[in-house]
C-alpha positions as CSV (number, residue, x, y, z in Angstrom):
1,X,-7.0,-16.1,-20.0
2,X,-6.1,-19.8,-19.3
3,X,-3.6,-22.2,-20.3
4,X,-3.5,-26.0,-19.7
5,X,0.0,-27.2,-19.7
6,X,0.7,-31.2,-19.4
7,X,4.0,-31.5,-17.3
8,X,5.9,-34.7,-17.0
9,X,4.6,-38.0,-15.7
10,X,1.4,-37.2,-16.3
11,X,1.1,-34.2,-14.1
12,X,-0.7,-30.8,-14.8
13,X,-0.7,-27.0,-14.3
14,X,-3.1,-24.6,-15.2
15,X,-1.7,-20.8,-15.4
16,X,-4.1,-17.7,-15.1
17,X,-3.6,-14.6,-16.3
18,X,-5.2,-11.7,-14.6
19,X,-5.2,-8.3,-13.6
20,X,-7.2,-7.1,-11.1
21,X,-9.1,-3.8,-11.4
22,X,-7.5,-0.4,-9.5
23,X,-8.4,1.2,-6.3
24,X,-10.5,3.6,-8.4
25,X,-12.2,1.0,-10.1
26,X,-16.4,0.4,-9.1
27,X,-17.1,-2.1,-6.6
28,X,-19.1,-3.9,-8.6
29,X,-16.5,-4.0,-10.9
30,X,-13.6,-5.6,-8.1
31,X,-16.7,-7.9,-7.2
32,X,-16.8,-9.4,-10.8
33,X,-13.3,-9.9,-11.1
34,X,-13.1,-11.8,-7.9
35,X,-16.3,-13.8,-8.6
36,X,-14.5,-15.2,-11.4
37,X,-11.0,-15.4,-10.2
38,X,-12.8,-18.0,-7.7
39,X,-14.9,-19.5,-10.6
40,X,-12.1,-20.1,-12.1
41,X,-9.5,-21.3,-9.2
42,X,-12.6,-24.4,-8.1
43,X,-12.7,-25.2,-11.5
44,X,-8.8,-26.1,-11.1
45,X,-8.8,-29.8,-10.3
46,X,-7.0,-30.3,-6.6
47,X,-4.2,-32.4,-8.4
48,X,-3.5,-29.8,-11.1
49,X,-0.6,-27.2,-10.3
50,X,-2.0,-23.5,-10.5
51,X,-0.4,-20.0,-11.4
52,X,-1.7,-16.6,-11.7
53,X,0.1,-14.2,-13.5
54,X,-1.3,-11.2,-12.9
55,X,-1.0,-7.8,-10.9
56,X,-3.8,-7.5,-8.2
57,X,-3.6,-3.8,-7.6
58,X,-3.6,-4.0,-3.5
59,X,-1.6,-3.3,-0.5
60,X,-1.9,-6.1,2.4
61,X,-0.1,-4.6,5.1
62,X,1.1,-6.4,7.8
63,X,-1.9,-7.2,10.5
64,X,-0.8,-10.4,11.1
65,X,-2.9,-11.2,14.3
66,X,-6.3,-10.2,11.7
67,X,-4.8,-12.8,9.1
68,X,-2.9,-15.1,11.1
69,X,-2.5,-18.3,8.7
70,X,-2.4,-15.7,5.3
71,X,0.9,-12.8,6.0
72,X,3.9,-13.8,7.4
73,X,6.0,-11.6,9.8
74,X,7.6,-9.7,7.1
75,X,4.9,-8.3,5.9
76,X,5.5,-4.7,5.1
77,X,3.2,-1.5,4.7
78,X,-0.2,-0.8,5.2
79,X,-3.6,-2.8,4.2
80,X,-5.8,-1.1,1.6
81,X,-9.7,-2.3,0.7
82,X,-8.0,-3.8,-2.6
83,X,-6.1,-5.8,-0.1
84,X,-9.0,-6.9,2.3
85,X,-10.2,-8.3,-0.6
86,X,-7.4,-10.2,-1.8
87,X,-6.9,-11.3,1.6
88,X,-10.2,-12.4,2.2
89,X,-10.3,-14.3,-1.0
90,X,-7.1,-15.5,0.2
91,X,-9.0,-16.8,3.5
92,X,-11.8,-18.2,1.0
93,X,-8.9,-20.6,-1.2
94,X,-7.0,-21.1,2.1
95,X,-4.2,-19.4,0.3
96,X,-1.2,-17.6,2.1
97,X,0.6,-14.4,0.6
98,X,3.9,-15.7,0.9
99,X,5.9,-12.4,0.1
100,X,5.5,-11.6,4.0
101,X,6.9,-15.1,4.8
102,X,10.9,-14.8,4.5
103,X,13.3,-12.6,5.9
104,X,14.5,-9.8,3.0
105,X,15.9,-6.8,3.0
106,X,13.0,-4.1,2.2
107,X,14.5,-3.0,-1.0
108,X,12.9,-6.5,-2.2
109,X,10.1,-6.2,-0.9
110,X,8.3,-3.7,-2.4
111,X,7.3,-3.3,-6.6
112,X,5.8,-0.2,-7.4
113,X,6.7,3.4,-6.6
114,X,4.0,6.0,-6.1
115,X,4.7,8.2,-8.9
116,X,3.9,11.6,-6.0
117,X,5.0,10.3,-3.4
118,X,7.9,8.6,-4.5
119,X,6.9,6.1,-1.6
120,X,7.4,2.4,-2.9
121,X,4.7,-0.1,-1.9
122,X,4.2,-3.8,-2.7
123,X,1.1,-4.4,-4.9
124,X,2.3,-7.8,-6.6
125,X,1.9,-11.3,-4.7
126,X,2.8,-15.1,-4.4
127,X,0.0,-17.1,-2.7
128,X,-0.1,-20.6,-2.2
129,X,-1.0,-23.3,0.8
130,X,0.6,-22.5,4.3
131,X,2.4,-26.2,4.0
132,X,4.5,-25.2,1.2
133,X,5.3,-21.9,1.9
134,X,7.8,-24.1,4.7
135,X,9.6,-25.9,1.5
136,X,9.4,-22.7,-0.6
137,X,12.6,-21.0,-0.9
138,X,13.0,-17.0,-1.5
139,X,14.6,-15.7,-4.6
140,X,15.5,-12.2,-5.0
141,X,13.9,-11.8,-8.6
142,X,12.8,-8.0,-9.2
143,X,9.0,-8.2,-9.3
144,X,7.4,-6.8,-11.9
145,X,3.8,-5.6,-12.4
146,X,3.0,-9.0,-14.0
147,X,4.8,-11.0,-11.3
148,X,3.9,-15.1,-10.8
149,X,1.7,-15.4,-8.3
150,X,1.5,-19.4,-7.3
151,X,-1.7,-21.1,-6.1
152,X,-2.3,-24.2,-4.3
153,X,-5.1,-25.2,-2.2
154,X,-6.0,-28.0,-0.2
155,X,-8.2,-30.8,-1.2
156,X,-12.0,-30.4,-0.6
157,X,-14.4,-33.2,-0.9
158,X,-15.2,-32.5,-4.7
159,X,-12.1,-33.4,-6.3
């Protein structure tokens, strides 16, 4: 689902809601959804604002020398393939997952607990250009499964 919102002085933001499919889930199926989360990010204008809202079922670890300009160095646990793909289409949008970017304490860092293990992992995500994950500033807001995750990209050629 998308929503247009007009903002003041005649800017723009476009939110997304979407849930990605589990680590159970076909590949054909995790294939789809991305096709069309990208569909549906290039069909953003450059000089709209855009926000997914959604839950993207993955674990991107912490391998910051493999994704250099996409986790920070606070990164925590361990990279899952439902992660390699959100981190490649991360790479694809020249997006970076900002939760590894600023320093927390690791009880805020993760926002889902393995209901066997008891382990707590982090499966929700803000993305959004490198450049502005500098200005960002971190809150301490208790992620839940439907966190906001915020999207920016830079300007290609087409818009």
């Amino acid at each position: 689902m998308t929503i247009h919102l007009k903002l003041k002085h005649g800017h723009s933001a476009v939110l997304i809601s979407a849930y990605a499919p589990t680590l159970l889930a076909d590949d054909d199926e995790k294939e789809a959804f991305y096709e069309s989360l990208s569909t549906t990010i290039q069909s953003v204008p450059y000089k709209h604002r855009l926000f997914i809202l959604g839950n993207f079922n993955a674990r991107v670890g912490h391998d910051t020398a493999a994704w250099p300009k996409i986790l920070g160095h606070h990164s925590v646990g361990n990279e899952n393939s439902n992660g390699t793909l959100l981190l490649q289409n991360c790479s694809q949008h020249e997006l970076a997952v900002t939760n590894g970017f600023f320093q927390q304490a690791n009880k805020y860092k993760s926002t889902w607990q393995h209901p066997r293990s008891k382990q707590w992992h982090t499966l929700d995500y803000v993305e959004c250009v490198l450049l502005i994950v500098r200005s960002m500033a971190t809150s301490r807001a208790s992620w839940s499964a439907s966190s906001l995750l915020h999207l920016s990209r830079k300007k290609t050629s087409g818009d």
